[in-house]
C-alpha positions, 0 to 999 in steps of 0.5 A, a space after each residue: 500500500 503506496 500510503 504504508 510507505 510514504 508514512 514508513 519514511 517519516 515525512 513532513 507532509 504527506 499529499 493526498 490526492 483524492 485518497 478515497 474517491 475509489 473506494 466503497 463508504 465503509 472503506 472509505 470511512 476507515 481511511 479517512 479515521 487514519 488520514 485524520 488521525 495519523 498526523 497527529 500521532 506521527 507528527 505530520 502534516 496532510 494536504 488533502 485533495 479532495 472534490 467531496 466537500 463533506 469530506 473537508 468540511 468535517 476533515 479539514 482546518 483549512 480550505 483552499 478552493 481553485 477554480 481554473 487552475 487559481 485559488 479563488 478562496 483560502 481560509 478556515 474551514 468553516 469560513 470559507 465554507 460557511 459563507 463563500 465569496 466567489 461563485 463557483 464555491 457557491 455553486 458547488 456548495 450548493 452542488 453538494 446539497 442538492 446533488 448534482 455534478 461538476 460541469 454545471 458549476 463549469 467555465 461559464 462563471 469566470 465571463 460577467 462574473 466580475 471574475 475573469 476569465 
């Protein structure tokens, strides 16, 4: 397992990049346990990288949101997520209660946003 091995060489940081995206909700219930436990324990930090705002909001201290390629917002968790300044977090927020899927919170925002493009 790639995770035993990256945390056997007693890193700083470790990036984890969409660690449960794959895996059934039990399994994925277990991984999360360890991510958010083991740094702690070990004494190491976790950039996580995730779609699945749930995940980070109950997993995360920090946030950092990009939309096209750029972070549009940065900050405590439960700020950023509590109450989004930039359209898209809006959008997938939103996308995250009602369902629904990436593409609606798409490209579109950046022209007439007041945003860029």
């Amino acid at each position: 397992m790639p995770s035993s091995r990256a945390i056997a060489l007693d890193p700083e940081l470790i990036l984890a990049d969409e660690p449960t995206s794959a895996l059934d909700a039990s399994t994925q219930a277990r991984i999360l346990d360890l991510i958010h436990a083991l740094p702690a324990e070990l004494r190491f930090a976790c950039l996580f990288i995730s779609h699945n705002l749930a995940v980070i909001e109950q997993f995360a201290d920090r946030v950092a949101v990009t939309y096209r390629g750029r972070i549009i917002e940065l900050g405590p968790t439960a700020s950023v997520l509590g109450g989004p300044r930039h359209p898209y977090t809006q959008c997938r927020l939103d996308k995250a209660v009602r369902g629904g899927g990436l593409a609606a919170c798409g490209p579109g925002l950046g022209a007439g946003s007041g945003y860029g493009a």
